[in-house]
Biotite code that builds the C-alpha atoms (Angstrom):
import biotite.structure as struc

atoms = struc.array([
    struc.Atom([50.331, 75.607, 132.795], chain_id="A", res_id=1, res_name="UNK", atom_name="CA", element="C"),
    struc.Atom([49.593, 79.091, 130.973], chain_id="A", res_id=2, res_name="UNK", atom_name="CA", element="C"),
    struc.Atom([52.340, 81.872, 131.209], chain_id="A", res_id=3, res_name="UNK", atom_name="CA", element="C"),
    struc.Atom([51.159, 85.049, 132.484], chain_id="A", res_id=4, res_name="UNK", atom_name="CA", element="C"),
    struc.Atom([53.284, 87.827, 130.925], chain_id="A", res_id=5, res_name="UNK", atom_name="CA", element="C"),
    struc.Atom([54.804, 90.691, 133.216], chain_id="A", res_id=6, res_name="UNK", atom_name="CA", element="C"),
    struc.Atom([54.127, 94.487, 132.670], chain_id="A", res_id=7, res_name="UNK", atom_name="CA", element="C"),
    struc.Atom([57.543, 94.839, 131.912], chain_id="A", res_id=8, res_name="UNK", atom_name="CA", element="C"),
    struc.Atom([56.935, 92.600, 128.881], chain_id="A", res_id=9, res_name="UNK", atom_name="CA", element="C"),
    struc.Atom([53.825, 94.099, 127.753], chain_id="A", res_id=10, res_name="UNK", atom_name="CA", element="C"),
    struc.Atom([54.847, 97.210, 127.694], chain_id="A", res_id=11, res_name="UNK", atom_name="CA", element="C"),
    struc.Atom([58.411, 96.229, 125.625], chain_id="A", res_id=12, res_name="UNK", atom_name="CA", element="C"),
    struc.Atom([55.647, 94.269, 123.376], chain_id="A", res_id=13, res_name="UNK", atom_name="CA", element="C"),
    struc.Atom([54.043, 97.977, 122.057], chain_id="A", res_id=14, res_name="UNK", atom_name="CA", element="C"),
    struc.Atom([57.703, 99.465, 120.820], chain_id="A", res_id=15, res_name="UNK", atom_name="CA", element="C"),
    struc.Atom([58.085, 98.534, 117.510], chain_id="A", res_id=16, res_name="UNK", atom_name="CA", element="C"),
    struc.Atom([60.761, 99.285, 114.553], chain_id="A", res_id=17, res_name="UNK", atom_name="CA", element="C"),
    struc.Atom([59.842, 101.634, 112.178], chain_id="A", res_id=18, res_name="UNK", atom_name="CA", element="C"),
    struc.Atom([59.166, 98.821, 109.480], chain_id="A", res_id=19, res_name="UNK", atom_name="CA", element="C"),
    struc.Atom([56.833, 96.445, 111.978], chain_id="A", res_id=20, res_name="UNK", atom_name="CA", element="C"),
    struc.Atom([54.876, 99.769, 112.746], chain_id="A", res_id=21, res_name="UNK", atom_name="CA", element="C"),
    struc.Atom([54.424, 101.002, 108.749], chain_id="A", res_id=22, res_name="UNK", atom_name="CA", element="C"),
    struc.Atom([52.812, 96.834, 108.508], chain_id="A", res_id=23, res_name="UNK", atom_name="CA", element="C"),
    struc.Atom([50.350, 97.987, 111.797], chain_id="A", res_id=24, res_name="UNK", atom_name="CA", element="C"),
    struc.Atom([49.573, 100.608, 109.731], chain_id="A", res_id=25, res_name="UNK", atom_name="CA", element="C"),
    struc.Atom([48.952, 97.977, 107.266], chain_id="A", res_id=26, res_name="UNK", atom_name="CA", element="C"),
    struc.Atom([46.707, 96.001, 109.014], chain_id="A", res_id=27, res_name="UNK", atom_name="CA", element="C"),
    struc.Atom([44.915, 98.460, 110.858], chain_id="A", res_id=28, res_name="UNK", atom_name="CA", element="C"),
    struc.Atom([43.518, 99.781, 107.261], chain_id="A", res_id=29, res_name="UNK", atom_name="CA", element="C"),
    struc.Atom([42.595, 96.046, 106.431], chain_id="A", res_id=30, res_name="UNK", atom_name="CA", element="C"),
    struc.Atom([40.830, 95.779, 109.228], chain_id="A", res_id=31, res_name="UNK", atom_name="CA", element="C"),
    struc.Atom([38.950, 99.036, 109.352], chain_id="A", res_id=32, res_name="UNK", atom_name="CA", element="C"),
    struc.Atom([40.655, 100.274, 112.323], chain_id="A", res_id=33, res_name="UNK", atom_name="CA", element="C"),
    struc.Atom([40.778, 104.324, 112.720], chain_id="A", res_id=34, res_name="UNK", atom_name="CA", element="C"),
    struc.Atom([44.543, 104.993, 113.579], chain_id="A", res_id=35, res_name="UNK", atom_name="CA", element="C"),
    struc.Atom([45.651, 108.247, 114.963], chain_id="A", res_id=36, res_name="UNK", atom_name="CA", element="C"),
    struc.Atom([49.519, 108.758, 114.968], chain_id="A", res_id=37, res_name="UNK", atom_name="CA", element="C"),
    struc.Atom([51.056, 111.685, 117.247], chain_id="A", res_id=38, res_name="UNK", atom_name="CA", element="C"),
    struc.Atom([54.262, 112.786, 117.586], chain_id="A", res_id=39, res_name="UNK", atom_name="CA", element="C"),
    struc.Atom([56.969, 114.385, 119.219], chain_id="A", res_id=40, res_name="UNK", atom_name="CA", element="C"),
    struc.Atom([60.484, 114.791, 121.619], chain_id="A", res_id=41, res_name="UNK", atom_name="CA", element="C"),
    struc.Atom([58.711, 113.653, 125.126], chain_id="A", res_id=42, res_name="UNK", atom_name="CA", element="C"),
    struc.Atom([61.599, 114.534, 126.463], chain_id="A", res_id=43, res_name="UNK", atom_name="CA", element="C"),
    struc.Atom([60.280, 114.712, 130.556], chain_id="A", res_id=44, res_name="UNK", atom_name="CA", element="C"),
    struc.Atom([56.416, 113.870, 130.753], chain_id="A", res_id=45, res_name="UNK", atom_name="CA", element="C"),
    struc.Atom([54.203, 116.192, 132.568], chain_id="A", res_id=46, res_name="UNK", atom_name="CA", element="C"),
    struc.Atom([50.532, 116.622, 132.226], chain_id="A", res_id=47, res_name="UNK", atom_name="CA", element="C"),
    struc.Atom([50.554, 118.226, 128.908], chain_id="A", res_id=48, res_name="UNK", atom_name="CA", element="C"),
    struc.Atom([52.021, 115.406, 127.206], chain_id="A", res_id=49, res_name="UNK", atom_name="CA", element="C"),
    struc.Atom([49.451, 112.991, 129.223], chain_id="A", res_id=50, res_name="UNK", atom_name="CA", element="C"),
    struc.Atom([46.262, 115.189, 128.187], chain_id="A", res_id=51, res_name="UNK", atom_name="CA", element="C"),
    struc.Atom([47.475, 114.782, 124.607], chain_id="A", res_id=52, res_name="UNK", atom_name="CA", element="C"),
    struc.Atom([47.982, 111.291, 124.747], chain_id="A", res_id=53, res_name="UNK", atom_name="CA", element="C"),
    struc.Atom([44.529, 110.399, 126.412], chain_id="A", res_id=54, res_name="UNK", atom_name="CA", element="C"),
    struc.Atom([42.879, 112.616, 123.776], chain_id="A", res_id=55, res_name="UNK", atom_name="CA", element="C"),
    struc.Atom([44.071, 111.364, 120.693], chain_id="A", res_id=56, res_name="UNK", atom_name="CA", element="C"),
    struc.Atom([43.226, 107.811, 122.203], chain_id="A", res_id=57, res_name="UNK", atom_name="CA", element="C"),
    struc.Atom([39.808, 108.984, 121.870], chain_id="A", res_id=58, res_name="UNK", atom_name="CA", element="C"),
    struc.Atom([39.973, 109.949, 118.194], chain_id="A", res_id=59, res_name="UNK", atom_name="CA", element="C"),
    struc.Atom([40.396, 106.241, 116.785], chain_id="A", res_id=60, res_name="UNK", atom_name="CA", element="C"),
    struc.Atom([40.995, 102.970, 117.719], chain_id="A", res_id=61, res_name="UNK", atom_name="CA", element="C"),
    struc.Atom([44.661, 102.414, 117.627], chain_id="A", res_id=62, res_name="UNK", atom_name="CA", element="C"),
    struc.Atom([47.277, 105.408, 118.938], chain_id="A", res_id=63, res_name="UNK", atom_name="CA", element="C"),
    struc.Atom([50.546, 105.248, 117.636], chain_id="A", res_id=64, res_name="UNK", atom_name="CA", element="C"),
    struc.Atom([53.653, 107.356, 119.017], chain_id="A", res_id=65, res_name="UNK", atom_name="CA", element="C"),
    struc.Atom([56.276, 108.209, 117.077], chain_id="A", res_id=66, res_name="UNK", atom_name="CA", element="C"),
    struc.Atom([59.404, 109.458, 119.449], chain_id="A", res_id=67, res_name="UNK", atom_name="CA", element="C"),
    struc.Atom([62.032, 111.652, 117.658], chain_id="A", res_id=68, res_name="UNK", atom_name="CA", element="C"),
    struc.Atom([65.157, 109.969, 118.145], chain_id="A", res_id=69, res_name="UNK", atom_name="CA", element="C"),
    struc.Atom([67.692, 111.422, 120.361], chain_id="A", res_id=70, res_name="UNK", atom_name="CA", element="C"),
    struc.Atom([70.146, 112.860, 117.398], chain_id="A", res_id=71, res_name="UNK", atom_name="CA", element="C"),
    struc.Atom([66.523, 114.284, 115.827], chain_id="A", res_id=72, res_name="UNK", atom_name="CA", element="C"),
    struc.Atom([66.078, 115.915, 119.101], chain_id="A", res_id=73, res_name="UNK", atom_name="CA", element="C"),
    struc.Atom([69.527, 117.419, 119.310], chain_id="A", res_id=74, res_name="UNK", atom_name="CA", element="C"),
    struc.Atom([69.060, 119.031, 116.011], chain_id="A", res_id=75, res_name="UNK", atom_name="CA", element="C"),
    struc.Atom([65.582, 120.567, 116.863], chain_id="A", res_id=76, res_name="UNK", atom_name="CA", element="C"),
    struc.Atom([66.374, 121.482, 120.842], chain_id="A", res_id=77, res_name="UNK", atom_name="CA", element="C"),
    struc.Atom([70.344, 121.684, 120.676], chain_id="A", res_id=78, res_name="UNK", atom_name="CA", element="C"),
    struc.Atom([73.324, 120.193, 121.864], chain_id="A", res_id=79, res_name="UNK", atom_name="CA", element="C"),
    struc.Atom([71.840, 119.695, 125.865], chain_id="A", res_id=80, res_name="UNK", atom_name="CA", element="C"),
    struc.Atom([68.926, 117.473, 124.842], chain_id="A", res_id=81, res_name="UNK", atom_name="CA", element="C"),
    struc.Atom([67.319, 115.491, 125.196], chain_id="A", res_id=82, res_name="UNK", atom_name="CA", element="C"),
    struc.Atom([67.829, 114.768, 129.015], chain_id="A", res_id=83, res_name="UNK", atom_name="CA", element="C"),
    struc.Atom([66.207, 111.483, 128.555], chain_id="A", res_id=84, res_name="UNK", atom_name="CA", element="C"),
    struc.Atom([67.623, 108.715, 125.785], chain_id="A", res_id=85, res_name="UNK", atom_name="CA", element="C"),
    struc.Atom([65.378, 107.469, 123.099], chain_id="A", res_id=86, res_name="UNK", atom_name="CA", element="C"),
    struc.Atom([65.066, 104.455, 124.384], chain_id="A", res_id=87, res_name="UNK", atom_name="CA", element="C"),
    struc.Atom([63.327, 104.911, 127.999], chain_id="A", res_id=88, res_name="UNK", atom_name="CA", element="C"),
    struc.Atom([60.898, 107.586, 126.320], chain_id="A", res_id=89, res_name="UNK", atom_name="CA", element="C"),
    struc.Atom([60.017, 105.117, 124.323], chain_id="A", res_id=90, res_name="UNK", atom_name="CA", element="C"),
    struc.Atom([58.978, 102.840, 127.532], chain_id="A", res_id=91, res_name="UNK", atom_name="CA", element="C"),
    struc.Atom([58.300, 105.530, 129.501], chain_id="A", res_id=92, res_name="UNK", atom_name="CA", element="C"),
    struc.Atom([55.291, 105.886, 126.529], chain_id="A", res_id=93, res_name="UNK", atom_name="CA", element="C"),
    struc.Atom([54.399, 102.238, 126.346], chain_id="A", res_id=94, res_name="UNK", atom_name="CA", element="C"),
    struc.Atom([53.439, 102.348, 129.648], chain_id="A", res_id=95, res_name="UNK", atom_name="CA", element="C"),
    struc.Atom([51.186, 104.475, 129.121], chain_id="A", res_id=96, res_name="UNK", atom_name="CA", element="C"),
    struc.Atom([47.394, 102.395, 128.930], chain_id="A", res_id=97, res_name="UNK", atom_name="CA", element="C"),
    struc.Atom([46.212, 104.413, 126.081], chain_id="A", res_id=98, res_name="UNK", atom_name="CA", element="C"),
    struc.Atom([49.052, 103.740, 124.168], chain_id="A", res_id=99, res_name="UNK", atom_name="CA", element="C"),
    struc.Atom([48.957, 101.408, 121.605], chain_id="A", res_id=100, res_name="UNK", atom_name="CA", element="C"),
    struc.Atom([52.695, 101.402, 119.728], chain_id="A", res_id=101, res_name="UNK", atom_name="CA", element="C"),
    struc.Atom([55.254, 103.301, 120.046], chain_id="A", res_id=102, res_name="UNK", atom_name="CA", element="C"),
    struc.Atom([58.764, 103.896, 117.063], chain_id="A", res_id=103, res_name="UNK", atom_name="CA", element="C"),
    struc.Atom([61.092, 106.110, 116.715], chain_id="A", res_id=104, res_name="UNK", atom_name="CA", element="C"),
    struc.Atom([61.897, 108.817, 113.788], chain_id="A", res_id=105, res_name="UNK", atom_name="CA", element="C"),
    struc.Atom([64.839, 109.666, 112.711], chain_id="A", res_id=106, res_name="UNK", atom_name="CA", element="C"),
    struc.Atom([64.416, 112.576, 110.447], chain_id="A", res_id=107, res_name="UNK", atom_name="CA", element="C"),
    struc.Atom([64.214, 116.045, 111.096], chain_id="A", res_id=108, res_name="UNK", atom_name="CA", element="C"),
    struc.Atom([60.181, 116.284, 110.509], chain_id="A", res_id=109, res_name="UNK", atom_name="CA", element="C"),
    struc.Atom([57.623, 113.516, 109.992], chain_id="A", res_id=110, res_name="UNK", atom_name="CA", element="C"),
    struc.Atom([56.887, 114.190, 106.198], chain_id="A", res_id=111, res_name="UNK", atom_name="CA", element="C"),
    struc.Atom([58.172, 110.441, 105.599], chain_id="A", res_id=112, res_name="UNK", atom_name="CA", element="C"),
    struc.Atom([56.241, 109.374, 108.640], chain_id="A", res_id=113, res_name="UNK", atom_name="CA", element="C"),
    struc.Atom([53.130, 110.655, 107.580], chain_id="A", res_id=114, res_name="UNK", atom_name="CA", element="C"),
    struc.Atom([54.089, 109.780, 103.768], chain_id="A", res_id=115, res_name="UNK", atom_name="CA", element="C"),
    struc.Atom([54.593, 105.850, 104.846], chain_id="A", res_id=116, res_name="UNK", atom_name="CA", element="C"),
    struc.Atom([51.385, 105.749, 107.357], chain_id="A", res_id=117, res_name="UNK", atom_name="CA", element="C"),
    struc.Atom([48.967, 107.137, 106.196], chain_id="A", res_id=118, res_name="UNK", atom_name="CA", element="C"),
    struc.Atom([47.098, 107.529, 109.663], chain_id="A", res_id=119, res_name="UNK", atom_name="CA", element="C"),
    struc.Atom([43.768, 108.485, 109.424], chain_id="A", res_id=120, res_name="UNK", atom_name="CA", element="C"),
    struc.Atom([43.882, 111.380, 112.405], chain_id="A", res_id=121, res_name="UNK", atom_name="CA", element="C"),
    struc.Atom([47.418, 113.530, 113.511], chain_id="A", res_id=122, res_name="UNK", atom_name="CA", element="C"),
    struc.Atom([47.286, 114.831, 116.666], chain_id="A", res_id=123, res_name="UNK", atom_name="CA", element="C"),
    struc.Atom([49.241, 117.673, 117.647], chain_id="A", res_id=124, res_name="UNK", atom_name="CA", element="C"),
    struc.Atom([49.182, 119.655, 120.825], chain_id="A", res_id=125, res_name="UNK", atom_name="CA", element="C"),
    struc.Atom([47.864, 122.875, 122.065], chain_id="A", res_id=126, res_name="UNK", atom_name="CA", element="C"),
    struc.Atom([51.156, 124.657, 121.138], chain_id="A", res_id=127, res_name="UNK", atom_name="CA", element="C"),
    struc.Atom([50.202, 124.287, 117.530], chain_id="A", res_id=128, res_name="UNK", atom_name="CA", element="C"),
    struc.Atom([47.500, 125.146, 115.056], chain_id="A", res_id=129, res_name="UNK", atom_name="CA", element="C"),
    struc.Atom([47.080, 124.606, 111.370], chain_id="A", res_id=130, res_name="UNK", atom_name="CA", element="C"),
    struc.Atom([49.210, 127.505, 110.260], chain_id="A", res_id=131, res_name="UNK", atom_name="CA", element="C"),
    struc.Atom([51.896, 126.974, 112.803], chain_id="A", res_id=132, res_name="UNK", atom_name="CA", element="C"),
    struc.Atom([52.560, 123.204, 112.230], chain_id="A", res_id=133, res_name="UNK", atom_name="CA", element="C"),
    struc.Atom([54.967, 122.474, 109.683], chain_id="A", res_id=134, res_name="UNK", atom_name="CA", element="C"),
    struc.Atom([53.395, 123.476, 106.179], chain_id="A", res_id=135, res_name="UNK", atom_name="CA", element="C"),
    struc.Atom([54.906, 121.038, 103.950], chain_id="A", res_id=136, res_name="UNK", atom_name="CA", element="C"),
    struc.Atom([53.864, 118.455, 106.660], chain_id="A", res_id=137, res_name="UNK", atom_name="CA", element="C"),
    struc.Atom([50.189, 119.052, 106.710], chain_id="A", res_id=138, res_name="UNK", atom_name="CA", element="C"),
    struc.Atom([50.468, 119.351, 102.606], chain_id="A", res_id=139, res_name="UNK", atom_name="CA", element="C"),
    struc.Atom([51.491, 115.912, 102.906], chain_id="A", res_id=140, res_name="UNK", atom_name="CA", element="C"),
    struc.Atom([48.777, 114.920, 105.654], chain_id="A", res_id=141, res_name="UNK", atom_name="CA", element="C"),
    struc.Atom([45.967, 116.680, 103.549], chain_id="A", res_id=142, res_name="UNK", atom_name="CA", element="C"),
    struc.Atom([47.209, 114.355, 100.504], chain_id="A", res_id=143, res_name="UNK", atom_name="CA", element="C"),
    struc.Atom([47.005, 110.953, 102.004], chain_id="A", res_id=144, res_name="UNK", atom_name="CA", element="C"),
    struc.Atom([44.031, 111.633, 103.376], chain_id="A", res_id=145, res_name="UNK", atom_name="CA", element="C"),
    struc.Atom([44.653, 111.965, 106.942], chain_id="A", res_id=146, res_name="UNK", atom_name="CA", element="C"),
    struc.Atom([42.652, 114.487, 109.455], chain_id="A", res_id=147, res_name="UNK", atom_name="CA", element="C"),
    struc.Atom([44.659, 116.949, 111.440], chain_id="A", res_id=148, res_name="UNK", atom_name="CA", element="C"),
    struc.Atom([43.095, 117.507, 114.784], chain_id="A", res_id=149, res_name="UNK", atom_name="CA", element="C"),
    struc.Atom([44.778, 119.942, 117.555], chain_id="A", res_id=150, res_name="UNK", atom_name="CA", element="C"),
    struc.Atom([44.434, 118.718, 120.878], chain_id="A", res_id=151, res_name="UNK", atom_name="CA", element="C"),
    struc.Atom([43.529, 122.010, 122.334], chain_id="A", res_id=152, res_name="UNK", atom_name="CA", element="C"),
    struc.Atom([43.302, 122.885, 126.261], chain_id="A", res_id=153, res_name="UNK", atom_name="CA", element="C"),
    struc.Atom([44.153, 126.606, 125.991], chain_id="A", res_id=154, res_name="UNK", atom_name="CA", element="C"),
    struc.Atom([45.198, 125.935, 129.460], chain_id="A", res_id=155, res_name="UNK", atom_name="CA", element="C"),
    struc.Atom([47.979, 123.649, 128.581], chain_id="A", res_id=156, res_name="UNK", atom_name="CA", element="C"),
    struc.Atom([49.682, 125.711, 126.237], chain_id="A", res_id=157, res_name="UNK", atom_name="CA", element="C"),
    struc.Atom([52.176, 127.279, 128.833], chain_id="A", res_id=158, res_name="UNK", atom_name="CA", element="C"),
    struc.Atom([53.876, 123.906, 129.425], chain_id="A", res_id=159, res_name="UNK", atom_name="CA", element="C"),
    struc.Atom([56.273, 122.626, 127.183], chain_id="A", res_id=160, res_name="UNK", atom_name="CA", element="C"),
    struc.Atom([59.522, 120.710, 128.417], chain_id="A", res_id=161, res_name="UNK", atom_name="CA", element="C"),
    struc.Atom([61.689, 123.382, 127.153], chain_id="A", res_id=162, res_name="UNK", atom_name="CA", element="C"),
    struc.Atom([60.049, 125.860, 130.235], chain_id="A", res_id=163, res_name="UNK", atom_name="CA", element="C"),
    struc.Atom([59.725, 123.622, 132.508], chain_id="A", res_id=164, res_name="UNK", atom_name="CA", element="C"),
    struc.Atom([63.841, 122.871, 132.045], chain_id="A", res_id=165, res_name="UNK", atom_name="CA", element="C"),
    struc.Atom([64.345, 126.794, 131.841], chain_id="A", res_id=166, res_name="UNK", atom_name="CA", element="C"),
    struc.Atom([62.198, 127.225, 135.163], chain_id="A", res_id=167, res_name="UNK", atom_name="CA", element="C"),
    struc.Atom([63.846, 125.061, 136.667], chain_id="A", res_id=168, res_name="UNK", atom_name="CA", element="C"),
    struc.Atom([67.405, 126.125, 136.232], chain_id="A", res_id=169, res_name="UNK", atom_name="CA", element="C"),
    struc.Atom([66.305, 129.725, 137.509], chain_id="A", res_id=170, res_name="UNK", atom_name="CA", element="C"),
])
C-alpha cells in the first residue's frame, strides 16, 4: 500500500532551516539548477507579494523565500509588527505552487544571506530599484555573482503592507 502525503505535509516539506536551505543551495549549483532567492517581511499577502512571487518563479528553476523573522521585522517596521508570526508566513508561502523553499533570516539585512547562497538571480519588488536597494547588499550580490532583477509592475508599486495597514485603520 503506497502513502499518499497530505497538502498539509507538502507544504511543511518546503520550510527549511537556514543550514538545510544554504546545502539546496548546494545542490542546486551541482546540478545546474538556476536559483532565484527573494526576500522580505510578507507580513499580510495581497497581490503584490503574489505577482512577485510568480515572477521570480519564472527567472530560474528553483525559488527560494527567505522570511525576515518576526524580531527582524520589529526592528525594520516597529514595535506593532508584524501582525502575522514567522511561522504561518512561512506556510502561508509554502503554499504557494511556485514556491519552492522557504527559511527564515534573522539579521537585519540579507548581506549574510546573499554571502552564504550565492543565488544566481535576487528578486526584489517594484518598490525598489538598483540605487534604492540596500547598497552594501547589491555590492555583495554583484561579488558572488548573482543577477539582480526588479520585478517591476509600475502598477504595483502603491501596495505595500505598511498602506494597506495604515488604510485600513483610517
Amino acid at each position: 500500500m503506497s502513502y499518499k502525503k497530505s497538502n498539509i505535509e507538502k507544504t511543511l516539506e518546503k520550510i527549511k532551516t537556514y543550514d538545510e536551505t544554504k546545502e539546496i543551495f548546494r545542490l542546486a549549483k551541482i546540478h545546474k539548477k538556476r536559483t532565484v532567492l527573494t526576500n522580505g517581511c510578507f507580513d499580510l499577502i495581497h497581490f503584490a507579494h503574489i505577482f512577485n512571487l510568480q515572477e521570480s518563479k519564472e527567472l530560474g528553476q528553483m525559488l527560494i523565500v527567505f522570511v525576515n523573522s518576526d524580531a527582524s521585522v520589529r526592528e525594520y517596521k516597529g514595535p506593532t509588527r508584524p501582525i502575522i508570526g514567522e511561522k504561518e508566513r512561512c506556510y502561508t508561502l509554502a503554499a504557494f505552487e511556485c514556491v519552492d523553499v522557504v527559511s527564515i533570516f534573522t539579521e537585519p539585512d540579507l548581506k549574510q544571506v546573499l554571502r552564504d547562497m550565492k543565488p544566481d538571480v535576487w528578486t526584489k519588488g517594484a518598490d525598489y530599484n538598483l540605487y534604492t536597494i540596500n547598497q552594501e547588499e547589491r555590492a555583495i550580490a554583484e561579488n558572488v555573482g548573482t543577477k539582480i532583477e526588479i520585478v517591476d509592475n509600475l502598477s504595483l508599486q502603491t501596495i505595500s503592507t505598511s498602506k494597506l495597514i495604515e488604510r485600513s485603520l483610517k
